[in-house]
C-alpha positions, 0 to 999 in steps of 0.5 A: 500500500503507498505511503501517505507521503507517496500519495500526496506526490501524486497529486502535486499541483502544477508548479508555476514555473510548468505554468509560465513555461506553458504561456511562454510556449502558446505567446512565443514573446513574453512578459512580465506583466503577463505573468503578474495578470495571471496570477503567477510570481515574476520570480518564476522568470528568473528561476527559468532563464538561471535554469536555461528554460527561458531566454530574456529576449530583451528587457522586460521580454523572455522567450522560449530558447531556440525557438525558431524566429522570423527576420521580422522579430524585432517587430513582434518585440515592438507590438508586445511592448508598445501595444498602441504603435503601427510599424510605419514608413521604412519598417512597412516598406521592409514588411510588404517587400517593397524598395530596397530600405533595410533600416536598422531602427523600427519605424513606429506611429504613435499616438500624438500625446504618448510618452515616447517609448523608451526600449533598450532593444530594438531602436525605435524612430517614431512619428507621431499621428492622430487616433483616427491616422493611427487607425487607418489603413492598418493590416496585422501580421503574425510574427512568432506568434504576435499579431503585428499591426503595419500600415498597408502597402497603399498607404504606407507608400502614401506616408512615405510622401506625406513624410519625405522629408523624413525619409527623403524623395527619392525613397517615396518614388522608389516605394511608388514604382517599386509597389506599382510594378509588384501590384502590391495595392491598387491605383484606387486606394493608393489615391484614397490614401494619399488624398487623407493624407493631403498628398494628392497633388504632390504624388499627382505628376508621379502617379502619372507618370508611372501609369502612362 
């Protein structure tokens, strides 16, 4: 007959390093603020990376150690730990395979009165808009497990006029005939977008240009 002490063995509950392991598996990224919301010690983080079950990924963000990681990481980092950011202009073009633009920074919109997010890694370039900007035009995309909101190819190419200043002229236009040549976003919206971005006249003699 088992002992007492055997039978009680036997029933254990989870522990809570099992438990952060089981979230850290089904979210990819973690943090932890997620632990905290579920009920669990952030210290069981700590016990796992000592114990090389869990990797810090950045400040504040661990994941599972190995695990298979797309190019677009850095992104999946940003939308965990700025949930009401859009990857934007340079990053966007990166995303939707769009001109040759390989920035080392994550471009991000923000809302206009948010305290700029300040993350050891990755780099962030922000540009601030409007809730009712911020929430146009907007499509996500699934890295590592992330849904990651990017401004769609139409009107990141629109963006890219409206902020030439920023990224530069010669970009926008690389952005326009690169997006137009790969069909990436109809002539259609393309115009919708660069009209709410004021940017109509501007991009006018461009987009005639490549439609002739």
């Amino acid at each position: 007959m088992p002992s007492m002490r055997a039978t009680h063995a036997a029933v254990v509950p989870t522990t809570h390093e099992q438990q952060v392991l089981r979230l850290a598996r089904s979210r990819k990224l973690l943090r932890a603020r997620d632990i905290a919301q579920e009920g669990l010690p952030t210290i069981a983080l700590t016990r796992l990376v000592q114990a090389g079950k869990l990797e810090r990924v950045a400040r504040g963000l661990y994941g599972m150690p190995g695990a298979a990681t797309s190019e677009h990481r850095s992104l999946a980092e940003v939308a965990v730990r700025v949930p009401k950011g859009v990857v934007c202009l340079l990053s966007a073009l990166q995303v939707h395979e769009i001109g040759t633009q390989a920035p080392f920074e994550v471009w991000l919109a923000i809302p206009q009165r948010m305290v700029t997010p300040r993350l050891d890694y990755p780099s962030l370039r922000v540009v601030r808009m409007s809730d009712a900007a911020l929430a146009d035009g907007v499509v996500k995309i699934a890295v590592n497990g992330v849904k990651v909101p990017v401004f769609s190819a139409a009107r990141t190419v629109a963006d890219c006029f409206k902020f030439r200043n920023k990224i530069g002229l010669d970009v926008a236009l690389e952005a326009l005939r690169d997006g137009w040549a790969q069909r990436k976003f109809t002539m259609d919206d393309l115009w919708r977008h660069a009209t709410q971005d004021r940017v109509a006249n501007v991009m006018r003699p461009y987009i005639e240009a490549i439609t002739a």
